[in-house]
N, C-alpha and C positions, 0 to 999 in steps of 0.2 A: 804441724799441730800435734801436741803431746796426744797421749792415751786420756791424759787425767782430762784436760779442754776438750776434747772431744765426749768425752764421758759427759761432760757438764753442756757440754751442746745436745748431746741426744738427751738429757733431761730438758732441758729448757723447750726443746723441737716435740718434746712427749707431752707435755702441760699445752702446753699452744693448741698443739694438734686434737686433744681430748680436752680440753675450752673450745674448739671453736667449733660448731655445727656445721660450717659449711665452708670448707678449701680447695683449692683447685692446684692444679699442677700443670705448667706451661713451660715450654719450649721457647726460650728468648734467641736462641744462638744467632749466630749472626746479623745479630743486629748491633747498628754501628753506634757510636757513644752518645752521638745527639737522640737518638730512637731511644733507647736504654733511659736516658734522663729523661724525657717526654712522659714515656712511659710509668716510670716511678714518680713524678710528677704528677700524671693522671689518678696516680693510685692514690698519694698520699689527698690531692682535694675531694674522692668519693673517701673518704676511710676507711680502702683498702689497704691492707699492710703484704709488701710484696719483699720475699727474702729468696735467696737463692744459696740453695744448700746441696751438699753432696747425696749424690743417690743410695748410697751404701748407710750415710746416718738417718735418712728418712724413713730405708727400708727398717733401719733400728727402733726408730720410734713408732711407728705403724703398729710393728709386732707386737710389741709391750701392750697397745690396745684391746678395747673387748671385741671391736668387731674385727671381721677377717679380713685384711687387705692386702692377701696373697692374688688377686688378681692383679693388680698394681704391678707388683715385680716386673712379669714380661715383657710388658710394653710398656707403659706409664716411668717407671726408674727406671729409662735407659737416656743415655746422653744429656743433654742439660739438664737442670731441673729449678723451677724456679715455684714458691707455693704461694699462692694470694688467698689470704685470711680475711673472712670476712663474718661478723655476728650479725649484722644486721640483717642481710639477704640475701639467700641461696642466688638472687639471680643479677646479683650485683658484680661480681666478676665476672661472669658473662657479657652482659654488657658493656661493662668497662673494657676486653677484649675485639667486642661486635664496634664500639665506638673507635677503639682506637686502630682498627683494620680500615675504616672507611680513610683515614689517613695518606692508604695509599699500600702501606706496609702487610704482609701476610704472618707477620712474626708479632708479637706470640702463640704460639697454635696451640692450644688444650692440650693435654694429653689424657688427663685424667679427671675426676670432682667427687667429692664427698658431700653428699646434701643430706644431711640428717640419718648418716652412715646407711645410704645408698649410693652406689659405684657407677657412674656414668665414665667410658672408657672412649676414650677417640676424640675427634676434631669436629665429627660428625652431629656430634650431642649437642653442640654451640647453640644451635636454634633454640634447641626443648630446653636447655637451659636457662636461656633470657626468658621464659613464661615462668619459672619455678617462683610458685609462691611464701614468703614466711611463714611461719607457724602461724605466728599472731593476724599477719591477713587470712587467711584461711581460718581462724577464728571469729573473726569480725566479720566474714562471709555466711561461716554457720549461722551465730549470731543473728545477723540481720536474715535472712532465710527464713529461722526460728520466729522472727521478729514478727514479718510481714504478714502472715494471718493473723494475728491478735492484735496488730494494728488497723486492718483492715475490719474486724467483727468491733473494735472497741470505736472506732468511725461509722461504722454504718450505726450503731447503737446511739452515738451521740447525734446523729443527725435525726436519726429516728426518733429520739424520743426530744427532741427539737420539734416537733412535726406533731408529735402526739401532745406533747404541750401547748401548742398553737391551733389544737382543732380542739383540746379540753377548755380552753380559753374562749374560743370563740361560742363552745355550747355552755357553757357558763354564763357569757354575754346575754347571748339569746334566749337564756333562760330568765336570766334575770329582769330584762325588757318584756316577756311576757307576763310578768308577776302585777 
């Protein structure tokens, strides 16, 4: 690969990277050709986008970033390196991971993830990372949260003054029988 392709790799890998809120970093190695296509497979039917790039231009594109993802270097960019892109949800690679281990297979193993430029580090985060909620759920949490007293006073009101209509109705009645 030239200077000049790899130049235009580390931009195209820096756009990606700073587009997408939420990427992961996995370890595919040894894994045999039928796993690898399963695999990439799995990703393309959730609309994961799963590419595998050299440690050294990802370390490239990282940097150019605003956040700081010098923790990455050590451990995360060493030996394979493979990134699943995902906009939809922080905990959809996760999963897609968690599903395609029950398989059988212990490959891909995390290494690293970027959730809304927070740095979850290890194989270990697998779990807390399949609960990561999107933005927008966790919007439409607040949301409904926010909701639920003024649904509940704007219900009790309507049944109440349901109530109160039907006892002014009935002394209306009764009054008017006594006339």
């Amino acid at each position: 690969m030239t200077k000049e392709e790899k130049g235009v790799l580390i931009e195209e890998l820096k756009e990606k990277l700073a587009n997408s809120t939420y990427f992961y970093i996995a370890d595919a190695s040894g894994m045999t050709v039928a796993q690898t296509n399963d695999f990439r497979r799995l990703c393309f039917q959730r609309g994961i986008e799963y590419r595998v790039v050299k440690n050294s231009l990802i370390r490239k594109a990282l940097a150019s970033l605003d956040t700081d993802y010098s923790a990455f270097n050590d451990s995360v960019l060493k030996g394979f390196s493979g990134i699943l892109f995902s906009n939809e949800s922080g905990s959809a690679p996760a999963k897609l991971l968690k599903d395609f281990h029950k398989n059988g297979t212990e490959k891909p193993v995390l290494k690293g993830a970027s959730i809304d430029s927070s740095l979850f580090i290890g194989a270990e985060n697998l779990d807390k990372l399949t609960k990561v909620k999107s933005r927008l759920e966790l919007i439409a949490d607040l949301v409904g949260l926010l909701q639920s007293p003024g649904q509940k006073l704007a219900s009790a009101l309507q049944s109440g003054g349901g109530k109160l209509a039907g006892v002014l109705k009935t002394l209306q009645e009764n009054k008017g029988g006594d006339n």
